[in-house]
N, C-alpha and C positions, 0 to 999 in steps of 0.2 A: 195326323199322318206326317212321316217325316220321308222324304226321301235324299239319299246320298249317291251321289255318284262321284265314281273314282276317274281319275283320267292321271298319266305319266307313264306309265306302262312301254313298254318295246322289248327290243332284244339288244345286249351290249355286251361289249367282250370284257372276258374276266378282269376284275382292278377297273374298270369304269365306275361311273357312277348315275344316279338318278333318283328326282325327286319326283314322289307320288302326291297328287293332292284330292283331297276329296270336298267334294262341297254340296253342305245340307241346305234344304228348303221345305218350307212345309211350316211345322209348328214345332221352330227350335228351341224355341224358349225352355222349354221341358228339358231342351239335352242339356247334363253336368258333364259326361262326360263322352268322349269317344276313344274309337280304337284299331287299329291295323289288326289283322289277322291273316294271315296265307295258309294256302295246301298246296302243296308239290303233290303231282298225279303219282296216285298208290299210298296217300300218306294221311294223315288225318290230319284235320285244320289246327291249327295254332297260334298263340296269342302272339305278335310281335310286339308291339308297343300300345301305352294310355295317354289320355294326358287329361286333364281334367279343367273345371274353371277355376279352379281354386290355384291354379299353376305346375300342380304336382305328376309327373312325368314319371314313369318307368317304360323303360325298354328291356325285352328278355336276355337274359343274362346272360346269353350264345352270341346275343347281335350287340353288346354292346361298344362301343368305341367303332362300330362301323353305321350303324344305323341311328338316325336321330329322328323324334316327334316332336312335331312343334303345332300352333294354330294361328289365324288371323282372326278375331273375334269380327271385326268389321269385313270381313270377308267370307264368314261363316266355312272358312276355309281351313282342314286342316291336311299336314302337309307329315312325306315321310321321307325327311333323305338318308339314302343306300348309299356310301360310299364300301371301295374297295370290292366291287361286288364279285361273288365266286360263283360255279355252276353250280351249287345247291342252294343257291336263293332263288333257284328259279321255283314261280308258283305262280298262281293265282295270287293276287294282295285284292282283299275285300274290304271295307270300311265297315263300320258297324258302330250303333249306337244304343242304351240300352234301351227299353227293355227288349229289344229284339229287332231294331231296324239293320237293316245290311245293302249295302248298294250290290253290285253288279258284279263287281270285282274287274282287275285290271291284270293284264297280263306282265309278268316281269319274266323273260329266255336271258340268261345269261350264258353265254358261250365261251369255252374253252382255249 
């Protein structure tokens, strides 16, 4: 069992910023990798960003230069900073691990 939970989440006006962090517990040993994912209501989920143990990061190619994925190994923490943020990043941001773990998700409202 793994579980993640997201917490960073609010509401902030466009061109702010914020970082999301998630932190797993359980039997992490197993996770290589983890992953951001959000859904904006009426929209299908989608991948934001990876990052893996091995150090190798991708962010989606829409968010990139504004969104960064990083982790703390000894904090079992990984972390999602949103700069410059506009009204269409708002969504759900969920964490997710494979083969199929996902926390709760966290709310990101960014206002106009």
């Amino acid at each position: 069992q793994v579980q993640l939970v997201e917490s960073g989440g609010g509401l902030v006006q466009a061109g702010g910023s914020l970082r999301l962090s998630c932190t797993a517990s359980g039997i992490i040993f197993s996770i290589n990798t983890m992953a951001w994912y959000r859904q904006a209501p009426g929209k299908e989920r989608e991948l934001v960003a990876v990052s893996s143990n091995d150090g190798t990061t991708h962010v989606a190619e829409s968010l990139k230069g504004r969104f960064t994925i990083s982790g703390d190994n000894a904090k079992n923490t990984l972390y999602l900073r949103m700069n410059t943020l506009r009204p269409e990043d708002t969504a759900m941001y969920y964490c997710a691990a494979p083969p199929g773990w996902w926390g709760r998700g966290t709310q990101v409202a960014v206002s106009s």
